[in-house]
C-alpha positions, -999 to +999 in steps of 0.1 A: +484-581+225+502-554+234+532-558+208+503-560+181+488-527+197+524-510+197+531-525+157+498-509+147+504-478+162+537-476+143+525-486+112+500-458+112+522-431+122+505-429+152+513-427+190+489-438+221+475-403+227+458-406+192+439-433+199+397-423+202+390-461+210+401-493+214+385-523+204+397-554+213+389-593+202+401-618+229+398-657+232+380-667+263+361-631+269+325-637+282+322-613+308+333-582+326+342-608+351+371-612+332+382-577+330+410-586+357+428-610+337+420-586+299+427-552+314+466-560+316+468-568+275+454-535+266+468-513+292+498-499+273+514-462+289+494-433+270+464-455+263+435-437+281+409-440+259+377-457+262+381-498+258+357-521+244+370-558+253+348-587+232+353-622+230+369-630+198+341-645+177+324-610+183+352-595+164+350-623+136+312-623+131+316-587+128+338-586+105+325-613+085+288-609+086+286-572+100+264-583+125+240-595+105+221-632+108+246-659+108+272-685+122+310-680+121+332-708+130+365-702+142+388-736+145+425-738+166+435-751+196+397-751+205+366-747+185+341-717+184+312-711+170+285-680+168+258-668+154+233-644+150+199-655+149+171-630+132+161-614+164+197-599+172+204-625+199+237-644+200+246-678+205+276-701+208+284-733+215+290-727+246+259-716+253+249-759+248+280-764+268+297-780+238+334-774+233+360-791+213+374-826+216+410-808+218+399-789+246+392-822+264+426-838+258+447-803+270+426-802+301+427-843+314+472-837+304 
């Protein structure tokens, strides 16, 4: 994460002091319980800006359906999926303590 921060950065013409706000879309993000294991791929020297850490089908829905009513599906090594329902409350699959059959095999090796 912190080589794709540092590219960005570059390609922008823009150094760590510059930044307002970082934003950031990690697998396996669900709480601020997990701050101790995220903080390390965003803290880069310079950085001292507010940081927003998300689990990464936040980032996808956003981007996808701006928030809006939905279900995004994101497919890999594991299998998530959210949604949006019409009161602004999100779900995943997770959330029915569903996860992918790929999961299962990596975890019983």
């Amino acid at each position: 994460m912190k080589a794709a921060i540092e590219d960005a950065l570059a390609k922008a013409g823009r150094v760590a002091t510059d930044v307002a706000m970082l934003v950031a879309g990690i697998a396996g993000y669900e709480s601020e319980a997990d701050d101790a294991w995220i903080i390390p791929f965003t803290d880069l020297p310079g950085l001292h800006c507010p940081k927003l850490h998300l689990n990464d089908s936040d980032i996808a829905h956003a981007g996808a359906l701006q928030n809006r009513p939905g279900i995004i599906a994101i497919a890999g090594t594991g299998t998530m999926i959210m949604g949006i329902n019409e009161y602004g409350r999100r779900i995943r699959n997770s959330d029915y303590h569903q996860y992918a059959y790929s999961a299962a095999i990596f975890a019983s090796e």
